[in-house]
N, CA, C and O atoms as a GROMACS GRO file, in nm:
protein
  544
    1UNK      N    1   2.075  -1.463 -15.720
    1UNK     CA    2   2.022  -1.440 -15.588
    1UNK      C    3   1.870  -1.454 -15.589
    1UNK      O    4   1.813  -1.527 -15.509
    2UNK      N    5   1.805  -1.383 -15.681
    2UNK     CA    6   1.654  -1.420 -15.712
    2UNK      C    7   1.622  -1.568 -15.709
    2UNK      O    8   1.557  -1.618 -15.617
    3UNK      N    9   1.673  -1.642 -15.818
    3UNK     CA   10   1.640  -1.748 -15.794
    3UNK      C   11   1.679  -1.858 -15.674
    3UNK      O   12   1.664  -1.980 -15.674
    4UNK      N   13   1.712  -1.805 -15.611
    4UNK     CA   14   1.788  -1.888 -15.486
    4UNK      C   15   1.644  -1.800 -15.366
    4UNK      O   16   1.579  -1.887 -15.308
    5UNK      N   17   1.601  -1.665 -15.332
    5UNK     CA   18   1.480  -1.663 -15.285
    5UNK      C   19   1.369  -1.732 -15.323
    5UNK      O   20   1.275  -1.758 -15.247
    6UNK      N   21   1.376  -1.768 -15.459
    6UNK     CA   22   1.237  -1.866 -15.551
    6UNK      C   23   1.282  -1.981 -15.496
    6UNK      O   24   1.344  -1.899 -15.428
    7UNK      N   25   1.309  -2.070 -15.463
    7UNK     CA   26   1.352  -2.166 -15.417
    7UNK      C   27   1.406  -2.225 -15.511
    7UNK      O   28   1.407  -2.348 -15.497
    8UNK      N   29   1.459  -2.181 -15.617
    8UNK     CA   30   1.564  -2.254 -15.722
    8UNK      C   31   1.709  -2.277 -15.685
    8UNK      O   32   1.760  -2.220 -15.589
    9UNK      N   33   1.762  -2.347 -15.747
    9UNK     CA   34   1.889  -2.436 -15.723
    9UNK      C   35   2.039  -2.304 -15.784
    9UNK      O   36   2.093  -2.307 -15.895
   10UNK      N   37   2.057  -2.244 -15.717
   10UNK     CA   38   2.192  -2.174 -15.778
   10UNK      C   39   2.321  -2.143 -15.689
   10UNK      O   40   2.342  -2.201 -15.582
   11UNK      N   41   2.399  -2.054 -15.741
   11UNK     CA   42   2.541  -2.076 -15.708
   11UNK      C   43   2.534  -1.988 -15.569
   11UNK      O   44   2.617  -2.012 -15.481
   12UNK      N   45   2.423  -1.874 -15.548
   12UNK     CA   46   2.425  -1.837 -15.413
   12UNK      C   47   2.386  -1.895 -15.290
   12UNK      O   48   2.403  -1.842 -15.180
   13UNK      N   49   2.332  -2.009 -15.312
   13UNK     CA   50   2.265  -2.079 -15.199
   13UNK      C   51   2.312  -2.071 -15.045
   13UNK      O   52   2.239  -2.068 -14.946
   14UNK      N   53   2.456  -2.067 -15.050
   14UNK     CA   54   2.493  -2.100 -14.925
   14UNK      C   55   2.502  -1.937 -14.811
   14UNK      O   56   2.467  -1.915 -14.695
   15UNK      N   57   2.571  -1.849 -14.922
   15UNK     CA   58   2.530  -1.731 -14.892
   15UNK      C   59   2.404  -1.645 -14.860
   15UNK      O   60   2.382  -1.563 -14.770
   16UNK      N   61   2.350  -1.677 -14.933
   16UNK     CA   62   2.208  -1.646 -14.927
   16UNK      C   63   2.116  -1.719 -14.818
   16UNK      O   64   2.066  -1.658 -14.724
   17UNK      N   65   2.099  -1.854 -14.843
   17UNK     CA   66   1.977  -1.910 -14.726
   17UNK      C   67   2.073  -1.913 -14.584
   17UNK      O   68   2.032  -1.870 -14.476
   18UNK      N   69   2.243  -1.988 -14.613
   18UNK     CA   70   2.280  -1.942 -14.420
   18UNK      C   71   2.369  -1.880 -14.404
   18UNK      O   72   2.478  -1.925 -14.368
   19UNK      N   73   2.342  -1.752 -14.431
   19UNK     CA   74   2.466  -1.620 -14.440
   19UNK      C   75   2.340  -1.493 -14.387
   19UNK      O   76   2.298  -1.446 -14.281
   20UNK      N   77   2.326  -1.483 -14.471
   20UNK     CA   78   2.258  -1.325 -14.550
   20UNK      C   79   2.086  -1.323 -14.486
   20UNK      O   80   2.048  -1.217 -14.438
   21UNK      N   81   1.996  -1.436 -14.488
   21UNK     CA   82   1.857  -1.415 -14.458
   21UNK      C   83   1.837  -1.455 -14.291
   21UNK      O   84   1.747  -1.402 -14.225
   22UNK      N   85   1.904  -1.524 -14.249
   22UNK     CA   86   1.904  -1.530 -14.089
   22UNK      C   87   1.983  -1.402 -14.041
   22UNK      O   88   1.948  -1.371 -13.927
   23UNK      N   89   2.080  -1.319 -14.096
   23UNK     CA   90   2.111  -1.230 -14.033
   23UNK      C   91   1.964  -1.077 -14.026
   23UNK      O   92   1.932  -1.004 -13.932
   24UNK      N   93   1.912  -1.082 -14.166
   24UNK     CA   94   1.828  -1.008 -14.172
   24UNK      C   95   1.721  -1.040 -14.092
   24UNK      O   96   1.696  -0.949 -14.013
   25UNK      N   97   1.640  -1.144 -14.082
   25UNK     CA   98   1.534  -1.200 -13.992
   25UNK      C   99   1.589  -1.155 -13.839
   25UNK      O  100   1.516  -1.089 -13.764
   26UNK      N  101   1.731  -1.199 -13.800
   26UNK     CA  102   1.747  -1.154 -13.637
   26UNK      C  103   1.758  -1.017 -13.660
   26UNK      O  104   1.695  -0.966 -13.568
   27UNK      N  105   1.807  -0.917 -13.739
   27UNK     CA  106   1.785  -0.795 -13.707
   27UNK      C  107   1.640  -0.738 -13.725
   27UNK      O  108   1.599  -0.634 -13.672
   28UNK      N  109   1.565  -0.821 -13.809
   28UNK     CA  110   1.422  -0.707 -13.809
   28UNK      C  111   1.333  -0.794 -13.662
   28UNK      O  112   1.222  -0.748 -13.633
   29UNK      N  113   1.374  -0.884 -13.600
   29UNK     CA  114   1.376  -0.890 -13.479
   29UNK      C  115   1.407  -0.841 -13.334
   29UNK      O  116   1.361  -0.864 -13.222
   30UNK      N  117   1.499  -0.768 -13.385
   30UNK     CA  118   1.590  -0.711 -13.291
   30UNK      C  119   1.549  -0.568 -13.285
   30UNK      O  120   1.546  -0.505 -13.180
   31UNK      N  121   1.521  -0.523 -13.392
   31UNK     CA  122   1.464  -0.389 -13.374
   31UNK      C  123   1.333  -0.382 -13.383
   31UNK      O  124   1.268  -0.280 -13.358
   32UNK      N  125   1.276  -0.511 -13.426
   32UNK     CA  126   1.096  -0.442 -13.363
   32UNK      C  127   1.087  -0.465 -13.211
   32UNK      O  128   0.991  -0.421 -13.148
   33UNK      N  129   1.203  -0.546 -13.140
   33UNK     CA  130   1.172  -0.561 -12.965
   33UNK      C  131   1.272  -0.446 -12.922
   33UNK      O  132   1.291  -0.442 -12.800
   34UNK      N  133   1.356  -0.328 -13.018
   34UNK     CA  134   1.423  -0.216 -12.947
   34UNK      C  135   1.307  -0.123 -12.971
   34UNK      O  136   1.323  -0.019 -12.906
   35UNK      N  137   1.216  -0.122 -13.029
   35UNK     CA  138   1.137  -0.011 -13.001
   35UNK      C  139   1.029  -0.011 -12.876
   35UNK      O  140   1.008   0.081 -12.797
   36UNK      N  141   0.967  -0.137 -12.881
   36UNK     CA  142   0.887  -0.082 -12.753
   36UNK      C  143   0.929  -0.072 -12.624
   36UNK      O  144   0.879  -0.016 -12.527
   37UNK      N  145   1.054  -0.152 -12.642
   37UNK     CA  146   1.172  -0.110 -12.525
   37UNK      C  147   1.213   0.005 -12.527
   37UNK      O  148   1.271   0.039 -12.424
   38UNK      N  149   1.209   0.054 -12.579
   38UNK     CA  150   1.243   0.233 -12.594
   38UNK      C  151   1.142   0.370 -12.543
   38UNK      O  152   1.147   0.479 -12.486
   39UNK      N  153   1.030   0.250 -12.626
   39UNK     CA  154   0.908   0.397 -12.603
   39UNK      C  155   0.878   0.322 -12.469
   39UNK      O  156   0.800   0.398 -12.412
   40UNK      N  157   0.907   0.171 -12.358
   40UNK     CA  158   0.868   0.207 -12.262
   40UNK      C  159   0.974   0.284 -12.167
   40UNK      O  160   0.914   0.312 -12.063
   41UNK      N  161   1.091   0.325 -12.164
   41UNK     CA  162   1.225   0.368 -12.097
   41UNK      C  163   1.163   0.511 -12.094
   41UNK      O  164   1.182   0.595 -12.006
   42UNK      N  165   1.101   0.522 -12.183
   42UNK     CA  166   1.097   0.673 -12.229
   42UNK      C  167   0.962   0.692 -12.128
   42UNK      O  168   0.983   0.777 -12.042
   43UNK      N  169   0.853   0.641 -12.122
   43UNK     CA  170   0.702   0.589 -12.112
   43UNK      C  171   0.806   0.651 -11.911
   43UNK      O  172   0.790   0.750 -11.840
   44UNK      N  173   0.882   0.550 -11.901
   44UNK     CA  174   0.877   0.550 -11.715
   44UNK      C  175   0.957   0.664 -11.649
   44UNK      O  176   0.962   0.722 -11.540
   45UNK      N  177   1.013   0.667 -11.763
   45UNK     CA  178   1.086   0.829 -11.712
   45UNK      C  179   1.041   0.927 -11.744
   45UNK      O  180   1.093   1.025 -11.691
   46UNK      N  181   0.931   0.955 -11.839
   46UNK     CA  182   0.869   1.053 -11.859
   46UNK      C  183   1.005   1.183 -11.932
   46UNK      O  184   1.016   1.305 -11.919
   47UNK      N  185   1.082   1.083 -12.004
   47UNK     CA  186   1.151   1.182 -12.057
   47UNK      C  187   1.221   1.095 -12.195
   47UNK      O  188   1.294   0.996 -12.191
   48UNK      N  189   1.161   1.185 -12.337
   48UNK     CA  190   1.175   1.206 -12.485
   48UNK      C  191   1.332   1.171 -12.527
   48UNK      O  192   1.348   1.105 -12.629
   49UNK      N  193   1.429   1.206 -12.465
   49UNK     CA  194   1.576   1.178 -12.428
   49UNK      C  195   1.600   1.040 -12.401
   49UNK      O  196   1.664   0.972 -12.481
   50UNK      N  197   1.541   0.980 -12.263
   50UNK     CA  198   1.601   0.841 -12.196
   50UNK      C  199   1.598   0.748 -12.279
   50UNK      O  200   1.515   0.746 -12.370
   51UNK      N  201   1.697   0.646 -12.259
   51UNK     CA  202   1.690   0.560 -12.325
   51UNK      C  203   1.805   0.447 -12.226
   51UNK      O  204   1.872   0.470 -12.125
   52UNK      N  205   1.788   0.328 -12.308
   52UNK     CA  206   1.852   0.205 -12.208
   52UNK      C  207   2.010   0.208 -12.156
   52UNK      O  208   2.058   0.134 -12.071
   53UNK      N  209   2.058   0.283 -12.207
   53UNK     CA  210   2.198   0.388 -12.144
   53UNK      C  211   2.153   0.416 -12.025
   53UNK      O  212   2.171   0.337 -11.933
   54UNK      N  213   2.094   0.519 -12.008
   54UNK     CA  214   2.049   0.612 -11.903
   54UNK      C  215   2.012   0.525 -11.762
   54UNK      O  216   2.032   0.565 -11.647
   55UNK      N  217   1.968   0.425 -11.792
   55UNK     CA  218   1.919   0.314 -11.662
   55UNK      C  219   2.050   0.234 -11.629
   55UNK      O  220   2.053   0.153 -11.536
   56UNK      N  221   2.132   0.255 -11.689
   56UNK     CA  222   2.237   0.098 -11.671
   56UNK      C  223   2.265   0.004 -11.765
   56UNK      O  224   2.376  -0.037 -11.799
   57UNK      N  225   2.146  -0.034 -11.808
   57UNK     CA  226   2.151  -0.161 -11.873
   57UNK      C  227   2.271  -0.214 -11.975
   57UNK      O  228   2.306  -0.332 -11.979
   58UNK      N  229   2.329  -0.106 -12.058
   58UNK     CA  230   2.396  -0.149 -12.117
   58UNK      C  231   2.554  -0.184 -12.046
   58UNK      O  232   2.629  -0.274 -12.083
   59UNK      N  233   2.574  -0.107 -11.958
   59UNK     CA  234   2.685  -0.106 -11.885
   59UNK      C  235   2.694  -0.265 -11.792
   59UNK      O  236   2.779  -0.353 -11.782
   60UNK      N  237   2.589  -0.248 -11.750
   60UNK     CA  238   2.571  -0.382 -11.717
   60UNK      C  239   2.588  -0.526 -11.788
   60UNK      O  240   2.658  -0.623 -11.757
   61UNK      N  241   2.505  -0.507 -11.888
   61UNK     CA  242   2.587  -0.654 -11.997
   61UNK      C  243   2.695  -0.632 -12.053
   61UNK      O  244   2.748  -0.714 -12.128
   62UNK      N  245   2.745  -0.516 -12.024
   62UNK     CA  246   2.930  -0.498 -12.064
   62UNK      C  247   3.019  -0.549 -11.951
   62UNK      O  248   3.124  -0.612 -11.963
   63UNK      N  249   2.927  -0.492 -11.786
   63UNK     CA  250   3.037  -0.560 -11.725
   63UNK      C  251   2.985  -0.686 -11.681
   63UNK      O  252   3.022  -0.705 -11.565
   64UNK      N  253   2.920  -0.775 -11.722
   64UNK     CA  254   2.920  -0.894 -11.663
   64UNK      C  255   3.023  -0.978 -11.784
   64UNK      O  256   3.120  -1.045 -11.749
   65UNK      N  257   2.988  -0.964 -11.905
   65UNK     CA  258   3.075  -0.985 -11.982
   65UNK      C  259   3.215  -1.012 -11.967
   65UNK      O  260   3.270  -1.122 -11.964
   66UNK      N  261   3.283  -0.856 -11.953
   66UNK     CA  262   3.423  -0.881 -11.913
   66UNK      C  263   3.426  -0.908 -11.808
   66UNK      O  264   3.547  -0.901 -11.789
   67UNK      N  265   3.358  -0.953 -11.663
   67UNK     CA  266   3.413  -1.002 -11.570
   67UNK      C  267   3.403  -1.143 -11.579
   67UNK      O  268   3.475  -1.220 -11.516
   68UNK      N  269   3.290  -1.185 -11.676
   68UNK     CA  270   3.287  -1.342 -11.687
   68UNK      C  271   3.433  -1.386 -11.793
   68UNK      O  272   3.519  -1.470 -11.766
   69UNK      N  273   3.427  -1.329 -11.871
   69UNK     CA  274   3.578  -1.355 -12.003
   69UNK      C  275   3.698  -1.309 -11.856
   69UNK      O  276   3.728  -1.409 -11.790
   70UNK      N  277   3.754  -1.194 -11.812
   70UNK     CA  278   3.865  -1.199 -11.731
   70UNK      C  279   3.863  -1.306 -11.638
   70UNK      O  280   3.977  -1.337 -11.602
   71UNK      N  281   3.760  -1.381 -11.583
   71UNK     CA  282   3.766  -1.468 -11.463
   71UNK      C  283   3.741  -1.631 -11.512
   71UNK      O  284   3.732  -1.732 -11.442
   72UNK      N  285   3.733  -1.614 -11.674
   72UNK     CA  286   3.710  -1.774 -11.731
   72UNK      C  287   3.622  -1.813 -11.705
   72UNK      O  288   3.633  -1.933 -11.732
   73UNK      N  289   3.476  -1.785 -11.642
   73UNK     CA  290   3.355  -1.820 -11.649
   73UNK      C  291   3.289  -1.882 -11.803
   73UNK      O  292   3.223  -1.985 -11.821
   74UNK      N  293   3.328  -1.789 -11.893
   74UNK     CA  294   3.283  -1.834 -12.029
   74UNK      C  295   3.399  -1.908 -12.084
   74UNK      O  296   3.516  -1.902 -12.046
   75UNK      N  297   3.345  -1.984 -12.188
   75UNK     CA  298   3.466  -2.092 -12.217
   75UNK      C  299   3.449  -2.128 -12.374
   75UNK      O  300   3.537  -2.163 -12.452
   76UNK      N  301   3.311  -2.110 -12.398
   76UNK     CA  302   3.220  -2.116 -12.512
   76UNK      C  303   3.198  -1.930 -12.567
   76UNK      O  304   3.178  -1.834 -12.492
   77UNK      N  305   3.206  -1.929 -12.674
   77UNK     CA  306   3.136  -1.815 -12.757
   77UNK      C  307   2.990  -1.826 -12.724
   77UNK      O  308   2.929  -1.723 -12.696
   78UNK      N  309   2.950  -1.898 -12.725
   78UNK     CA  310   2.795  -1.933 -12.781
   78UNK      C  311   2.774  -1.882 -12.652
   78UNK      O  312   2.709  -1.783 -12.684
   79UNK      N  313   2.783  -1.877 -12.506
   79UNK     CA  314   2.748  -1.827 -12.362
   79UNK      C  315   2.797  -1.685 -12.374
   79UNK      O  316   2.811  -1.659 -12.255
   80UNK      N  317   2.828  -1.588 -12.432
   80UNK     CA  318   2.844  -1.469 -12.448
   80UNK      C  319   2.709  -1.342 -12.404
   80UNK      O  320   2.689  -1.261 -12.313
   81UNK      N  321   2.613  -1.406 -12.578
   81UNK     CA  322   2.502  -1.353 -12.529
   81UNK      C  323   2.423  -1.353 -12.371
   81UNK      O  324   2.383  -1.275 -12.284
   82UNK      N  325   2.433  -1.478 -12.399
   82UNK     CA  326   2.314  -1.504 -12.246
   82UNK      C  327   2.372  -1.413 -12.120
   82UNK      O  328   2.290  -1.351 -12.052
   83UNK      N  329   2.563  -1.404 -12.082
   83UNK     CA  330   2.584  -1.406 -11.999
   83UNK      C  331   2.572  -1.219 -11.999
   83UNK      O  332   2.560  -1.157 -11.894
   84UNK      N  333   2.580  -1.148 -12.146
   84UNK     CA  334   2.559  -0.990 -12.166
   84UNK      C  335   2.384  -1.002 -12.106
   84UNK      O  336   2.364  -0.961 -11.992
   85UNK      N  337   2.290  -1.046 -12.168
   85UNK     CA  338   2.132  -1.022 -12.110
   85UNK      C  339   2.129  -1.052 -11.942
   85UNK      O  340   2.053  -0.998 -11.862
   86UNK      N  341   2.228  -1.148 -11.913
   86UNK     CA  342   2.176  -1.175 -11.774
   86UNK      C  343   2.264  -1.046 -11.672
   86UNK      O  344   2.257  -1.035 -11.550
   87UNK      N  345   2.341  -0.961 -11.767
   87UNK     CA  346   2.402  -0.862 -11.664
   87UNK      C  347   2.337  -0.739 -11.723
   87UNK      O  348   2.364  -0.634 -11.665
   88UNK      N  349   2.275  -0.733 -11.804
   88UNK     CA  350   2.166  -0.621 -11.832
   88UNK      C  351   2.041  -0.607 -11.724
   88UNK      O  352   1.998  -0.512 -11.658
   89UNK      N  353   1.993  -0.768 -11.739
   89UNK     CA  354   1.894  -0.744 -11.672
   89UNK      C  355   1.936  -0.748 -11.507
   89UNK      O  356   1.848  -0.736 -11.421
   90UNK      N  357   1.976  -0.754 -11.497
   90UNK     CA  358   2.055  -0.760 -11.358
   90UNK      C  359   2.097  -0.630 -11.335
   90UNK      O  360   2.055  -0.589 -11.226
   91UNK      N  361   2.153  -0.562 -11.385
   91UNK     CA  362   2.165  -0.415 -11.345
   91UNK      C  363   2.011  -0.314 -11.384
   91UNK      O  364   2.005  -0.197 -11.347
   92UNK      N  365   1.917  -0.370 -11.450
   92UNK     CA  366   1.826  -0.288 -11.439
   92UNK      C  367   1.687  -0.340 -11.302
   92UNK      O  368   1.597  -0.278 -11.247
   93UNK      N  369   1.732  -0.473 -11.294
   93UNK     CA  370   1.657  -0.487 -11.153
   93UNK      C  371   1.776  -0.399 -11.042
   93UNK      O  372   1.732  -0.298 -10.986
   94UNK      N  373   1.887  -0.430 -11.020
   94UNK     CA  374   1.940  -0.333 -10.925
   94UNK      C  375   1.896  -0.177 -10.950
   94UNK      O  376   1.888  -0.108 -10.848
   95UNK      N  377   1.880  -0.144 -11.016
   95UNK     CA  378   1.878   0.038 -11.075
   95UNK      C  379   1.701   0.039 -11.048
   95UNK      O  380   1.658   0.154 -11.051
   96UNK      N  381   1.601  -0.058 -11.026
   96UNK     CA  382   1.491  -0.039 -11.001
   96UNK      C  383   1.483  -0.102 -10.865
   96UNK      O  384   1.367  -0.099 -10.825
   97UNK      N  385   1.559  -0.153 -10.787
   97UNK     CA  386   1.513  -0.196 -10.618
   97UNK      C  387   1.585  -0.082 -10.575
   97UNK      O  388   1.521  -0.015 -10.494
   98UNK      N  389   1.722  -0.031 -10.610
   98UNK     CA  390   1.757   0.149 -10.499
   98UNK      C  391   1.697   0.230 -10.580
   98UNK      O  392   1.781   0.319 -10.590
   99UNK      N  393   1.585   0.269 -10.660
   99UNK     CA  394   1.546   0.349 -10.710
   99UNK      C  395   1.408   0.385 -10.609
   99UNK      O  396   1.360   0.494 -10.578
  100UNK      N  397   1.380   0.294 -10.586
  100UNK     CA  398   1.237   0.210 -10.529
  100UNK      C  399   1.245   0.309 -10.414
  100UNK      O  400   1.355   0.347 -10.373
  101UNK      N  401   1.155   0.343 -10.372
  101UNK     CA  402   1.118   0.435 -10.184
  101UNK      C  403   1.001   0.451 -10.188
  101UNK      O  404   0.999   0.570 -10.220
  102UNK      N  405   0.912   0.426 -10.180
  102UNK     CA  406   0.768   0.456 -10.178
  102UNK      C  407   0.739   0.529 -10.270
  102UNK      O  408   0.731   0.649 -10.298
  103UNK      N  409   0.720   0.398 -10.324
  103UNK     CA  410   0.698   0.448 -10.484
  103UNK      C  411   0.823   0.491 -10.580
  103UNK      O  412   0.926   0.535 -10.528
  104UNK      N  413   0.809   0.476 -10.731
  104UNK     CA  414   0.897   0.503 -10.770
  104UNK      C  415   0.879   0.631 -10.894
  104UNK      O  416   0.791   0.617 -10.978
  105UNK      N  417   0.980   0.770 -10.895
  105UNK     CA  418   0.958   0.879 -10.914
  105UNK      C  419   1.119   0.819 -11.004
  105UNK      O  420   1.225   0.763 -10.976
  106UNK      N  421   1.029   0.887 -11.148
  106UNK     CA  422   1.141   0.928 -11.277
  106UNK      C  423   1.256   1.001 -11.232
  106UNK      O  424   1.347   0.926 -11.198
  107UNK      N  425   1.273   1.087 -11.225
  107UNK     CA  426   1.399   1.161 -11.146
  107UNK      C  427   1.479   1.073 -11.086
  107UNK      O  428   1.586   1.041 -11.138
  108UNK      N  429   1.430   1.017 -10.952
  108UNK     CA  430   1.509   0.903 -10.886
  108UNK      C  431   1.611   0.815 -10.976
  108UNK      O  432   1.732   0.803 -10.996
  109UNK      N  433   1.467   0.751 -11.024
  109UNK     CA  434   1.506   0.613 -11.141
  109UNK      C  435   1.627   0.631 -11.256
  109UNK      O  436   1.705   0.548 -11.303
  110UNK      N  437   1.612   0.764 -11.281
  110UNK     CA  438   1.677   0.785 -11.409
  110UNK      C  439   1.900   0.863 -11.304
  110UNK      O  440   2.014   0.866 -11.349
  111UNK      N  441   1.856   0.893 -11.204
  111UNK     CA  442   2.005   0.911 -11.137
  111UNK      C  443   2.052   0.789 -11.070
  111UNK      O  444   2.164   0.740 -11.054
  112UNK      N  445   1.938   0.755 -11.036
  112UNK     CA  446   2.025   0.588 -10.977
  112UNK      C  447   2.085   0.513 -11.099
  112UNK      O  448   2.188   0.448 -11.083
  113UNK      N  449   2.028   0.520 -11.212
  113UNK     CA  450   2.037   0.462 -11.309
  113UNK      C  451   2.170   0.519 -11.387
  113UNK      O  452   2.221   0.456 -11.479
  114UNK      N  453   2.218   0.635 -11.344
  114UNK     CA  454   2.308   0.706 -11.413
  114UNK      C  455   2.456   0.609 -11.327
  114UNK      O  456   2.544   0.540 -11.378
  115UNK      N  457   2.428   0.647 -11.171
  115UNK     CA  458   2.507   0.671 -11.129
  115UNK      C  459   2.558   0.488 -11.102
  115UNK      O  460   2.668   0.460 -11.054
  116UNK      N  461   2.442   0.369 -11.146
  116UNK     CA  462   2.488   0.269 -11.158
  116UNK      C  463   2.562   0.244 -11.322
  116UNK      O  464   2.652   0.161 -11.315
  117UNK      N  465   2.552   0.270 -11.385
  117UNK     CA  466   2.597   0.310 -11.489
  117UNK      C  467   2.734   0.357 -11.482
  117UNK      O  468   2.830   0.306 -11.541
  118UNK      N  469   2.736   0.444 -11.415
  118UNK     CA  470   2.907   0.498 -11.448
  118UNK      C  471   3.000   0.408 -11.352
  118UNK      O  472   3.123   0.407 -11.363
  119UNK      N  473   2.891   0.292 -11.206
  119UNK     CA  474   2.986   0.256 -11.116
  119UNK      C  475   3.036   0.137 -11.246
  119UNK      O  476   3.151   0.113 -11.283
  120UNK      N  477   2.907   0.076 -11.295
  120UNK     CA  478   2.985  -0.109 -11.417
  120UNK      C  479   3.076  -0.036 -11.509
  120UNK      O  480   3.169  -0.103 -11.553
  121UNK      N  481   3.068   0.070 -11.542
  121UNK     CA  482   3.144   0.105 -11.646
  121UNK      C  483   3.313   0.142 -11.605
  121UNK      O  484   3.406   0.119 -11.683
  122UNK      N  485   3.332   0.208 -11.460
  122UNK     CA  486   3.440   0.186 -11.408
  122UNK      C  487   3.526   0.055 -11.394
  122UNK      O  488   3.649   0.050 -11.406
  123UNK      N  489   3.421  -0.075 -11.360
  123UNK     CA  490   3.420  -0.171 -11.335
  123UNK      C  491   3.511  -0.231 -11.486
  123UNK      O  492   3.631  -0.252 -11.502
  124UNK      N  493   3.415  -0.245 -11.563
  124UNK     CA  494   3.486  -0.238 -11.705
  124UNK      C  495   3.607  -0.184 -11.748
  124UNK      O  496   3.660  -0.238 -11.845
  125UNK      N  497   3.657  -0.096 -11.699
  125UNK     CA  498   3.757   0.041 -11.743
  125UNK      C  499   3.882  -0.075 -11.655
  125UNK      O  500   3.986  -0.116 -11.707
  126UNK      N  501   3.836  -0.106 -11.521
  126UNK     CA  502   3.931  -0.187 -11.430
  126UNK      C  503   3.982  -0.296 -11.486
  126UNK      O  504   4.098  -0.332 -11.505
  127UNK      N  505   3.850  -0.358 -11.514
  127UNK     CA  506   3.948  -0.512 -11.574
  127UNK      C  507   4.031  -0.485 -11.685
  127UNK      O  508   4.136  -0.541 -11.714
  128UNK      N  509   3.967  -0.385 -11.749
  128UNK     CA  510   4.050  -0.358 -11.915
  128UNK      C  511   4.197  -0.311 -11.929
  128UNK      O  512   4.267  -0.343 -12.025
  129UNK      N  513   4.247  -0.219 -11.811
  129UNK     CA  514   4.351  -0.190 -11.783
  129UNK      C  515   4.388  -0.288 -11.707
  129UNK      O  516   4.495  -0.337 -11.743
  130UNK      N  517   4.343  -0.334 -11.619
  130UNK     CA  518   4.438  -0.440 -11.568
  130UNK      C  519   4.472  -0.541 -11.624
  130UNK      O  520   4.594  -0.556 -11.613
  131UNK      N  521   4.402  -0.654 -11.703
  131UNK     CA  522   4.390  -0.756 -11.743
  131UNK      C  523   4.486  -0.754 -11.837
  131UNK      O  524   4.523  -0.639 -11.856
  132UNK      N  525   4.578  -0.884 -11.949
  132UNK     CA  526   4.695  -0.922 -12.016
  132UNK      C  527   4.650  -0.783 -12.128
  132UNK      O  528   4.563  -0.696 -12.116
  133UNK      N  529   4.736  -0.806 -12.220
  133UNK     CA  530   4.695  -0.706 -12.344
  133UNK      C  531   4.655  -0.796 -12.431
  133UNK      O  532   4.618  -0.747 -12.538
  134UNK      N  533   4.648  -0.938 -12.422
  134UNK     CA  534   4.581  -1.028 -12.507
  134UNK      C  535   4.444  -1.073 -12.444
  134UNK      O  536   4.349  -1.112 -12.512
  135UNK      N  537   4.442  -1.066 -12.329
  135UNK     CA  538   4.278  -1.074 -12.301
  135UNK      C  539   4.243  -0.925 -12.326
  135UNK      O  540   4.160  -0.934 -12.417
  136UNK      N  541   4.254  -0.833 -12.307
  136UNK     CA  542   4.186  -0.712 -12.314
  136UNK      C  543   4.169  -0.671 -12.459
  136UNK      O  544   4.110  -0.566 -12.487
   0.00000   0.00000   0.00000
């Protein structure tokens, strides 16, 4: 394995350069952009607790997900991701325009955010029981 980081010729190569070091590179990616996403969730709600739960977001790229897979929108693996970020961010612009009233107050933000949250997650709960037992 050493010599396969040295750029020498050995029996781990394939494991090692496209297995094992692109998975590590996207995760120490992934968590240096979950932290300042965190300390700002925390930063707008003014609360040590919140986090990207608490707004929606995750519920949201869960249910765009299964409503895109139950309705055959996705067809490709590879459109998975995009179509989870584009229903994240999509439920956290919804959870910040009804949050919104002149001006926007933590309290508000963080129950709208709850209560959109528990509506995608119902949403989710629906297709899952309804849908084949081989899609679900």
């Amino acid at each position: 394995m050493w010599r396969t980081l040295r750029g020498q010729a050995g029996p781990y190569d394939l494991v090692v350069n496209e297995l094992r070091v692109p998975r590590i590179a996207l995760g120490a990616l992934v968590g240096a952009a979950l932290g300042p996403a965190g300390a700002l969730v925390r930063t707008v709600t003014r609360n040590p607790l919140a986090g990207p739960d608490v707004i929606g977001v995750g519920h949201g790229a869960a249910a765009a997900t299964v409503l895109a897979l139950s309705t055959g929108v996705i067809t490709s693996p590879g459109a998975m991701p995009a179509v989870s970020v584009a229903g994240g961010l999509g439920a956290a612009a919804l959870v910040y325009a009804l949050a919104w009233c002149r001006g926007m107050h933590p309290h508000r933000f963080v129950l709208t955010g709850v209560g959109i949250g528990v509506a995608l997650s119902a949403v989710v709960q629906l297709y899952l029981t309804d849908s084949e037992l081989e899609a679900a």
